[in-house]
N, C-alpha and C positions, 0 to 999 in steps of 0.2 A: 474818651475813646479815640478821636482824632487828634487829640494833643502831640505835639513831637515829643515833650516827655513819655509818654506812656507808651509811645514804640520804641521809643527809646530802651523804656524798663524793661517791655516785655523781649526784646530784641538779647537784654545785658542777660536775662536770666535761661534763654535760649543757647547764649555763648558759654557762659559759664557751668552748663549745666553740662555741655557739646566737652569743654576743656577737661572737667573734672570727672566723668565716666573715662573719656581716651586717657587723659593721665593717670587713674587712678587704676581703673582696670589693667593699663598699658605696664603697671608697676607688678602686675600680681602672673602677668605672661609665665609660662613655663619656657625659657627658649634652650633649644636641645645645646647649644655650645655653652652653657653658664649654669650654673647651680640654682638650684631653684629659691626663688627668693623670701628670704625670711618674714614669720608675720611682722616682726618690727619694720622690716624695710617697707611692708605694703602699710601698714600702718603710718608709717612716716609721711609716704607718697600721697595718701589719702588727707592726713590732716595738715601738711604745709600746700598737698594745693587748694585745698580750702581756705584754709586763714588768706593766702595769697589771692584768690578771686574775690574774696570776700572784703579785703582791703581794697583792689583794683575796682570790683564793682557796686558795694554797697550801698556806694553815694546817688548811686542812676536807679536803683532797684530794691534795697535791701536786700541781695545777693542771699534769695532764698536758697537758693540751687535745686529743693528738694521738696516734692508736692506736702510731705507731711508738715515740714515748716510751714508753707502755705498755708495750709488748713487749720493749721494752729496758729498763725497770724490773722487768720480769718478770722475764728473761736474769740480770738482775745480784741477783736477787732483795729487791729492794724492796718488792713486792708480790707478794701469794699469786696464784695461776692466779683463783683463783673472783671478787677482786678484780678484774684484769687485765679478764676475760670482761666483768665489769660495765659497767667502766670503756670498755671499746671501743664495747662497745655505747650507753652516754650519748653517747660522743662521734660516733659515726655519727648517732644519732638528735637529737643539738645542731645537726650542719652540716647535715642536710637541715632541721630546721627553720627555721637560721639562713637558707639560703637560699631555702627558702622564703618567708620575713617578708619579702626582701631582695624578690623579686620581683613579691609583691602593692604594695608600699609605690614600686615604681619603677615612672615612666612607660613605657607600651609604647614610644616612641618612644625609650626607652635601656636595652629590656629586651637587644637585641640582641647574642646572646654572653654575657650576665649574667657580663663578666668572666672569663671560660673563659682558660685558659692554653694555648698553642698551640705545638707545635715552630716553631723559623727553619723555614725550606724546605731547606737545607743539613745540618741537625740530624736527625742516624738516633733511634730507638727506642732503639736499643744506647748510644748518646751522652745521649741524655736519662736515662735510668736509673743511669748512670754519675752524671750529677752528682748528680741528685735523693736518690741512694744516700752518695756523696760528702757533700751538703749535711745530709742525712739524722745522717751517724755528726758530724760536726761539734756540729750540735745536741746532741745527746746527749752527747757528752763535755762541751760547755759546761756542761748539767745536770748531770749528776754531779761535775764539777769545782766549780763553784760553791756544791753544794748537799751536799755530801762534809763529815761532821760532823767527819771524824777529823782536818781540817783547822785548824793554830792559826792560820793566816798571812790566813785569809779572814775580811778584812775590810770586801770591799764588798760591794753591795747583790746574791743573786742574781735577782733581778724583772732591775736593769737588764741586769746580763750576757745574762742569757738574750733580754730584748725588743730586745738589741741583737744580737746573735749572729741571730735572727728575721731581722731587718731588712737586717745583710749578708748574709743567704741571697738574699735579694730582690733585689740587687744585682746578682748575679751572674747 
């Protein structure tokens, strides 16, 4: 708990958490002089700044970004509870900053929805939870699949796996 490492960690997944709602969000803006951006572009914006925090910071933190990794690093015992708690906690206090930053630095005139995610009209509560649960275990198998030491055959990058795995979440 006083270790420099471990404010370290929980410091990396604070920032990271802060980068990747402002960028990610910051991609999905409606701004009145520009066409509104396509789901590939937000897609895109969501899963290369992933993979890219996840490479800058995975070595200080495991560059969770996202309580639900947490708790599923917790699950599979990756990290200790008292770890996890921290760690949740940066990352809640990173997105509201993140969005924060995101909505002093945007014009009122595109503060409108600041990006908010919304059901189709067709689309139940029971059906959203379903995928977002769905899209959810996906992610995290990618993570641990990629990032699984015991593994001799992995060879590629985990930053892209995962910032790409992000990105087709975003697709769907």
């Amino acid at each position: 708990l006083r270790s420099v490492a471990f404010t370290r960690a929980v410091l990396a997944e604070f920032l990271a958490t802060l980068v990747f709602i402002l960028f990610g969000l910051g991609s999905a803006l409606n701004w009145p002089s520009a066409s509104a951006p396509s789901i590939l572009q937000i897609a895109l914006a969501f899963g290369l700044a992933i993979g890219t925090l996840v490479q800058a910071l995975g070595h200080i933190s495991g560059a969770h970004i996202n309580p639900a990794v947490t708790v599923a690093c917790l699950i599979g015992s990756h990290v200790s509870f008292l770890r996890a708690v921290f760690y949740v906690v940066a990352q809640l206090l990173g997105a509201v900053a993140g969005a924060a930053i995101l909505h002093e630095i945007t014009p009122a005139d595109s503060r409108e929805g600041l990006a908010i995610n919304k059901l189709h009209n067709e689309t139940t509560t029971g059906q959203a939870v379903t995928v977002e649960l769905f899209l959810t275990f996906r992610l995290v198998l990618c993570i641990f699949a990629s990032t699984d030491e015991r593994r001799e055959d992995n060879m590629g990058s985990p930053a892209l796996s995962i910032g790409l795995s992000v990105a087709v979440g975003h697709l769907l």
